[in-house]
C-alpha positions as CSV (number, residue, x, y, z in Angstrom):
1,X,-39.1,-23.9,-45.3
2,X,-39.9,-24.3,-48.8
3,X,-37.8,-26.3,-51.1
4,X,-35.9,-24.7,-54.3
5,X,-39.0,-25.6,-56.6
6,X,-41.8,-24.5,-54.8
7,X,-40.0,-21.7,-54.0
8,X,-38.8,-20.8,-57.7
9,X,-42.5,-21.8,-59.3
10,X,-44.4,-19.8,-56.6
11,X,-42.7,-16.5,-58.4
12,X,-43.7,-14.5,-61.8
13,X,-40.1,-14.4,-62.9
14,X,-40.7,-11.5,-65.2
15,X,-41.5,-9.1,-62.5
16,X,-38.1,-9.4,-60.3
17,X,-34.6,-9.3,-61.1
18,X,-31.6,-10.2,-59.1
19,X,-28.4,-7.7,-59.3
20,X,-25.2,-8.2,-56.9
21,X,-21.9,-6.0,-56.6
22,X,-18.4,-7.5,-56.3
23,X,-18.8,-8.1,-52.8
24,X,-20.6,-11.7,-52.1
25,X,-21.5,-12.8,-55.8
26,X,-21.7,-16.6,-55.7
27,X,-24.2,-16.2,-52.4
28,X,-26.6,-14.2,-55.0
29,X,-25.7,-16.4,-57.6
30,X,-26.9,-19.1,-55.0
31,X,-30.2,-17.6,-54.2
32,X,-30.5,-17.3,-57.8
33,X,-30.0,-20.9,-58.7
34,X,-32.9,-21.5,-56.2
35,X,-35.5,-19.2,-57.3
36,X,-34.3,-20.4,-61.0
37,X,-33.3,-16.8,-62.4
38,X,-30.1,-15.3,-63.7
39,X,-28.1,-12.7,-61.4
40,X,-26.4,-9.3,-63.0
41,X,-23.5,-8.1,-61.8
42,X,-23.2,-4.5,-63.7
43,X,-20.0,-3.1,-62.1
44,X,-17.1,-1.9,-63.6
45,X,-14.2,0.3,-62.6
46,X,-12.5,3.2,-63.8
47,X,-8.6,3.3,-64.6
48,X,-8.6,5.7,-61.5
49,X,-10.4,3.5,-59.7
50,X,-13.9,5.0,-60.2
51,X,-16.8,2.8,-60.0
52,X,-19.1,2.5,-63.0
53,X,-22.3,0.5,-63.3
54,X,-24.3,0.3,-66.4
55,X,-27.5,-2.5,-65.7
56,X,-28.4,-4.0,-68.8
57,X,-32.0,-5.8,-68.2
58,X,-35.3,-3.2,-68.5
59,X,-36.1,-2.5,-65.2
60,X,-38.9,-0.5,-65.8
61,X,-42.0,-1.3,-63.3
62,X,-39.9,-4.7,-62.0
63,X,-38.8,-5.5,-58.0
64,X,-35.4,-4.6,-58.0
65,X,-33.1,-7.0,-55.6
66,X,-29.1,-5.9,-55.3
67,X,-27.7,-8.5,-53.0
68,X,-24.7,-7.2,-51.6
69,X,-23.5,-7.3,-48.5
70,X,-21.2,-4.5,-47.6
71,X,-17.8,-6.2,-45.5
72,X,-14.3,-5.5,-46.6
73,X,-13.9,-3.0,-48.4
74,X,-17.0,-2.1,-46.7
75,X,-16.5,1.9,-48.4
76,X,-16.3,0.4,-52.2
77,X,-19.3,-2.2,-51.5
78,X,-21.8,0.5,-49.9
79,X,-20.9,2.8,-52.9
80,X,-21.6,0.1,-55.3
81,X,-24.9,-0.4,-53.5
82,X,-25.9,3.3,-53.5
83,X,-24.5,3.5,-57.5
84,X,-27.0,0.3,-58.1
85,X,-29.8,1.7,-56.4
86,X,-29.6,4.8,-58.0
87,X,-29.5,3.2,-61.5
88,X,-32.1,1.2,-60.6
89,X,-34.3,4.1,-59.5
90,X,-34.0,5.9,-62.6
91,X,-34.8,3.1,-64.8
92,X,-38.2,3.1,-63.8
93,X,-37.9,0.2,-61.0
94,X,-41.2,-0.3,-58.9
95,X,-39.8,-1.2,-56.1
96,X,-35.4,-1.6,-55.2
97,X,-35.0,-3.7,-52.0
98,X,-31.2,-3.6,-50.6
99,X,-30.4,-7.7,-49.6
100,X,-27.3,-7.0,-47.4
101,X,-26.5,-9.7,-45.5
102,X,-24.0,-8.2,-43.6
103,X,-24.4,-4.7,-42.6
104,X,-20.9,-2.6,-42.5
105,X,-21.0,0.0,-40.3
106,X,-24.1,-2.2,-37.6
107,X,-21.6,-1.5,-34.8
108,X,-21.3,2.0,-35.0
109,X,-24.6,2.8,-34.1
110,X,-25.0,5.2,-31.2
111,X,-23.0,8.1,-30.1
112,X,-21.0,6.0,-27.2
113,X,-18.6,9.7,-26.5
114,X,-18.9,13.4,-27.5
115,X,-18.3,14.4,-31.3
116,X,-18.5,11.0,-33.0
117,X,-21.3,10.1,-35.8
118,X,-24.2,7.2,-35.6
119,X,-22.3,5.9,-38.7
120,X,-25.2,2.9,-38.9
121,X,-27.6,5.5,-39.1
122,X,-25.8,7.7,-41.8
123,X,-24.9,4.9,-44.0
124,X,-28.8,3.8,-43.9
125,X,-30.1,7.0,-44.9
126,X,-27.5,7.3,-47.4
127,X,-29.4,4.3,-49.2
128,X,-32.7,5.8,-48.8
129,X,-31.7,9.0,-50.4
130,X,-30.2,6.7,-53.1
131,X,-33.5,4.9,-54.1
132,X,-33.6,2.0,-51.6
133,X,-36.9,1.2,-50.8
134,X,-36.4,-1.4,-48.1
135,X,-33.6,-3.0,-46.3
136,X,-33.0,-7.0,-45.9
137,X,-30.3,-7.5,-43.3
138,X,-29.2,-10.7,-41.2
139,X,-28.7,-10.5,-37.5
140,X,-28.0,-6.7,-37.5
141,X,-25.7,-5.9,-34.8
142,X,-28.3,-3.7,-33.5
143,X,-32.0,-3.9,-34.0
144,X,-32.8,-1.0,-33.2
145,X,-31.1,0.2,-36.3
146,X,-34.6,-0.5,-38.2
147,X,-35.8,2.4,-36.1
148,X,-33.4,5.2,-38.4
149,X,-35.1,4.7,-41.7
150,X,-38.7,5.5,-42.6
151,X,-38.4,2.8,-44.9
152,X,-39.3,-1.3,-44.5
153,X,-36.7,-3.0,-42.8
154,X,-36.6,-6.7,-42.6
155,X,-34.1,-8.5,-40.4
156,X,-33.0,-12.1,-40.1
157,X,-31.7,-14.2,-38.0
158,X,-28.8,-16.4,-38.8
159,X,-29.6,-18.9,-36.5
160,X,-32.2,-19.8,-39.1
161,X,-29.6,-21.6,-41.3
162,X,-27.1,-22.6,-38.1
163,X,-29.8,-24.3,-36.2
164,X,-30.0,-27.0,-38.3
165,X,-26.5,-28.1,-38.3
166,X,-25.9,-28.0,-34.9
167,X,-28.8,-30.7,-34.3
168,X,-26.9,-32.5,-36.1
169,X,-23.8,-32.3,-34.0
170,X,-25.9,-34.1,-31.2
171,X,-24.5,-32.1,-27.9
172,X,-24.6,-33.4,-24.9
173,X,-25.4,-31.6,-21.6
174,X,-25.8,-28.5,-23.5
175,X,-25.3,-25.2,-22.4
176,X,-25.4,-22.0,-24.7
177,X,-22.9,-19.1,-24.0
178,X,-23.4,-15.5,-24.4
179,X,-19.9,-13.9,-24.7
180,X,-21.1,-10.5,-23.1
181,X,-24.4,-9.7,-21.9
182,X,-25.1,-8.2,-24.8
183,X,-25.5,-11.3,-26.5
184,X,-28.2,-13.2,-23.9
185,X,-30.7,-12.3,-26.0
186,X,-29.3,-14.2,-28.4
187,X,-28.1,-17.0,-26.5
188,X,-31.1,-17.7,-25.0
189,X,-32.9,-17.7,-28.3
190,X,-30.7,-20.6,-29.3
191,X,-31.1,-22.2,-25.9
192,X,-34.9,-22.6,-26.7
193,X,-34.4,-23.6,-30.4
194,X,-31.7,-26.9,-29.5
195,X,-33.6,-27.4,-25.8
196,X,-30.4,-26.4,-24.1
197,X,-30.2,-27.4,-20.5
198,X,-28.8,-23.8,-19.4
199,X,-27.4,-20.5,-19.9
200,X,-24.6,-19.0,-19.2
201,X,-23.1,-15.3,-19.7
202,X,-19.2,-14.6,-20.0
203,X,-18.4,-10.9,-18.1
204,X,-16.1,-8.9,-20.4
205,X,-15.0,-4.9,-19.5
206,X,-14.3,-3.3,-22.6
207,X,-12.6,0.0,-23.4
208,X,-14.2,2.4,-25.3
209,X,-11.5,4.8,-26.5
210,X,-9.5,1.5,-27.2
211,X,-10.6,-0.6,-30.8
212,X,-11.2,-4.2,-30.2
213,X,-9.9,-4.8,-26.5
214,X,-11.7,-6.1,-24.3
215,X,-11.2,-8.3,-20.6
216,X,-12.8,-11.2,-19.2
217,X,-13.8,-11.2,-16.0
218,X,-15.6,-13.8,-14.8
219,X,-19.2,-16.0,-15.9
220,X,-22.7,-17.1,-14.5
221,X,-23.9,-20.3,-15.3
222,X,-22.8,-23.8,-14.8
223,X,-20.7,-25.6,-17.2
224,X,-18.6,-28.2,-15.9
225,X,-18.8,-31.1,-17.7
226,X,-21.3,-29.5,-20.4
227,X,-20.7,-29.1,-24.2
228,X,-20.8,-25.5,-24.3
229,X,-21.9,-23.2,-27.7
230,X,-21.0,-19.9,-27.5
231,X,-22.9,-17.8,-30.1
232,X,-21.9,-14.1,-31.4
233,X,-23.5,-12.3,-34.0
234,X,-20.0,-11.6,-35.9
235,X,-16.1,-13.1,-35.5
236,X,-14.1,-10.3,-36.5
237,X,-10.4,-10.3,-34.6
238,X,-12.0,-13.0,-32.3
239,X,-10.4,-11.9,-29.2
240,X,-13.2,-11.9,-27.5
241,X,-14.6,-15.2,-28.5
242,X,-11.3,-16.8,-28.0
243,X,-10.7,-15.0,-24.7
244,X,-14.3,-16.4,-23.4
245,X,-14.2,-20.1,-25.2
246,X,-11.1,-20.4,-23.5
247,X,-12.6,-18.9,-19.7
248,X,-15.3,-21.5,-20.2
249,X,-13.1,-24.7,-20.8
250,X,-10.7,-23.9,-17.9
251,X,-14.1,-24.0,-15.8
252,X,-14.2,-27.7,-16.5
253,X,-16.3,-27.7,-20.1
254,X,-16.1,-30.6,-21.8
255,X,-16.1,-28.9,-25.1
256,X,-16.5,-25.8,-26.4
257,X,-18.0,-24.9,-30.0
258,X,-19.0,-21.1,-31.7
259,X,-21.5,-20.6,-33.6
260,X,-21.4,-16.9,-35.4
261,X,-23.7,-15.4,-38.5
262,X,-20.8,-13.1,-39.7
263,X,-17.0,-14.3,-40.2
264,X,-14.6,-11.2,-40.6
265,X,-11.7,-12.4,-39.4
266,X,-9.7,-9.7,-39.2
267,X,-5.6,-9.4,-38.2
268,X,-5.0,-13.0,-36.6
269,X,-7.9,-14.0,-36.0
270,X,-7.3,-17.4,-38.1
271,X,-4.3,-18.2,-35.9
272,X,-6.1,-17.1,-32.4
273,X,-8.7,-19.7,-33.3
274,X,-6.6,-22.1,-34.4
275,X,-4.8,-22.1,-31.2
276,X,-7.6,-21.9,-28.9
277,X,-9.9,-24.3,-26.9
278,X,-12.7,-24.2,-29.3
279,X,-13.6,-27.8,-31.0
280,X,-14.9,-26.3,-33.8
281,X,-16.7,-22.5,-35.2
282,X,-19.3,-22.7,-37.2
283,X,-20.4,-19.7,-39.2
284,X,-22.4,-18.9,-42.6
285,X,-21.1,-17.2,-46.0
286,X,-22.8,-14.1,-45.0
287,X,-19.0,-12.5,-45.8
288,X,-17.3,-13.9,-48.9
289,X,-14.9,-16.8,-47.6
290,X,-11.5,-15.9,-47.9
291,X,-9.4,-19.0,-49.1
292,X,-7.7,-19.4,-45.9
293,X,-11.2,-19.4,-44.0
294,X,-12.3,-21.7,-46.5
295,X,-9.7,-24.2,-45.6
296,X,-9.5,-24.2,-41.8
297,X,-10.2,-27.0,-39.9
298,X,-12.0,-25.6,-37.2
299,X,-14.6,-23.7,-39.5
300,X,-17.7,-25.0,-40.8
301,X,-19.3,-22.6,-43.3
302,X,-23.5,-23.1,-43.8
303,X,-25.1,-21.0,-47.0
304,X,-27.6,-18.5,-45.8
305,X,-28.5,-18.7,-49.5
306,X,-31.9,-20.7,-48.9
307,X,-32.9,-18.5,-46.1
308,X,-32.7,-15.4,-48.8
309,X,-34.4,-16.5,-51.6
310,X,-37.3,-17.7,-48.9
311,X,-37.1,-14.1,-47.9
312,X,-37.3,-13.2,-51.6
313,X,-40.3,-15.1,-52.2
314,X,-42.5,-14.5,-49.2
315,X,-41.5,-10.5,-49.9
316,X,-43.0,-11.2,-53.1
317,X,-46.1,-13.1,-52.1
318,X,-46.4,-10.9,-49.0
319,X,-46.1,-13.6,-46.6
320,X,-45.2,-13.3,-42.9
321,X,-41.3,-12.8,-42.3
322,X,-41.6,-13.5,-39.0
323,X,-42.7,-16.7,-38.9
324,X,-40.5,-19.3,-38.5
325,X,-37.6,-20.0,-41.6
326,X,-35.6,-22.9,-39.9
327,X,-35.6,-25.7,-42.2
């Protein structure tokens, strides 16, 4: 991966312009400091609660970036997104690429009963329809989200930025956990990357018409004596994670880390990880970090902000995306 000058002196900084909503701005004031370029933030709100956004740099024939990822209050941050993109499109932009690192609404994204929306899918096309001429997500909950937009989309993985650090934490006997079988894709992806010795898969039942409850129920794989990372592409009220880091050490793990792109933390979450079996979670600012996340001793929080202003720059120069960004 390229370092912050070579990737800041590769780009014509008169042809690109950072924005970023309320949601995440000192990530895009990160990737800004790294491709050396100022980030606007041009929203405003209404006595009645109205959002306004006036953007004061010409845009006229420039790339267009809003980085803005669209968590809590996922409705206000997708509205400032499509309010941006709109602006953007009728100042004459050439081209207004959507950087949203985290993707509200990437769970809802089939019709799992009768008489319920693909809310992923609507919330996409409500972009397009606003001026968004091509999507930037990391670790989507569901790739085949790409699929409901005729439009560019590039997704990342978070691993890219987690990878790194977890070298660092030297493991022993590793083994990399998938909390549902869902996840195995991912899990062995990360196997691979840190030369895990093994796999292993957590079995959860979940209830549909129920939000956020779900059962272990039993695992495959071997972990007795193995530093086990589990890895999930989001924490939100960690139930889940807790419920299965916890499964895993009563098998006889010697320890038992997390490693997750996308820290909600929703209800207790704080509090179920701080009184569970895992050593420690490690997670990136995808999300804004609340204070109290910020602060928690089991949380280790890595910037994705390098990995996006590499995706800036080869977007620019029209350099594979695919190819490998870990540092």
């Amino acid at each position: 991966m390229s370092n912050a000058k070579s990737i800041s002196d590769t780009l014509d900084k008169d042809d690109f312009i950072l924005l970023t909503g309320r949601a995440n701005p000192e990530l895009a004031n990160s990737v800004g400091r790294i491709l050396k370029t100022e980030v606007s933030c041009p929203i405003s709100v209404f006595s009645d609660g109205e959002i306004r956004v006036r953007i004061k740099p010409n845009l006229r024939r420039r790339i267009v970036y809003i980085i803005q990822p669209t968590s809590a209050p996922v409705n206000d941050y997708i509205m400032e997104l499509a309010l941006m993109a709109d602006a953007a499109r009728r100042a004459s932009a050439s081209e207004i690429i959507a950087v949203m690192p985290y993707f509200g609404y990437g769970r809802q994204d089939r019709k799992e009963m009768s008489r319920v929306p693909i809310s992923a899918a609507a919330v996409s096309s409500l972009l397009v329809n606003a001026g968004v001429d091509r999507i930037l997500t990391i670790d989507i909950h569901s790739e085949q989200m790409e699929g409901s937009i005729s439009r560019p989309w590039d997704n990342l993985y978070g691993s890219y930025s987690l990878i790194p650090l977890l070298k660092k934490r030297k493991l022993q006997h590793l083994v990399v956990a998938a909390p549902d079988k869902n996840g195995m894709l991912r899990a062995t992806g990360y196997a691979k990357l840190l030369e895990a010795e093994g796999v292993a898969l957590v079995y959860k039942e979940r209830d549909v018409t129920l939000n956020n409850v779900s059962n272990t129920m039993g695992m495959i794989g071997e972990v007795k004596g193995k530093d086990v990372l589990l890895v999930d592409d989001m924490i939100d009220t960690a139930g889940t994670i807790v419920h299965a880091a916890n499964f895993i050490k009563q098998k006889g793990a010697r320890s038992v880390r997390v490693a997750g792109t996308h820290g909600l933390f929703s209800g207790d979450a704080l509090k179920k990880i701080s009184e569970s079996e895992i050593e420690e979670m490690v997670i990136t600012d995808t999300i804004r970090p609340r204070e109290e996340v910020a602060k928690n001793k089991k949380i280790t929080i890595v910037s994705v902000a390098p990995l996006l202003a590499e995706a800036v720059r080869r977007i620019r120069t029209g350099e594979s995306i695919s190819k490998s960004l870990i540092l």
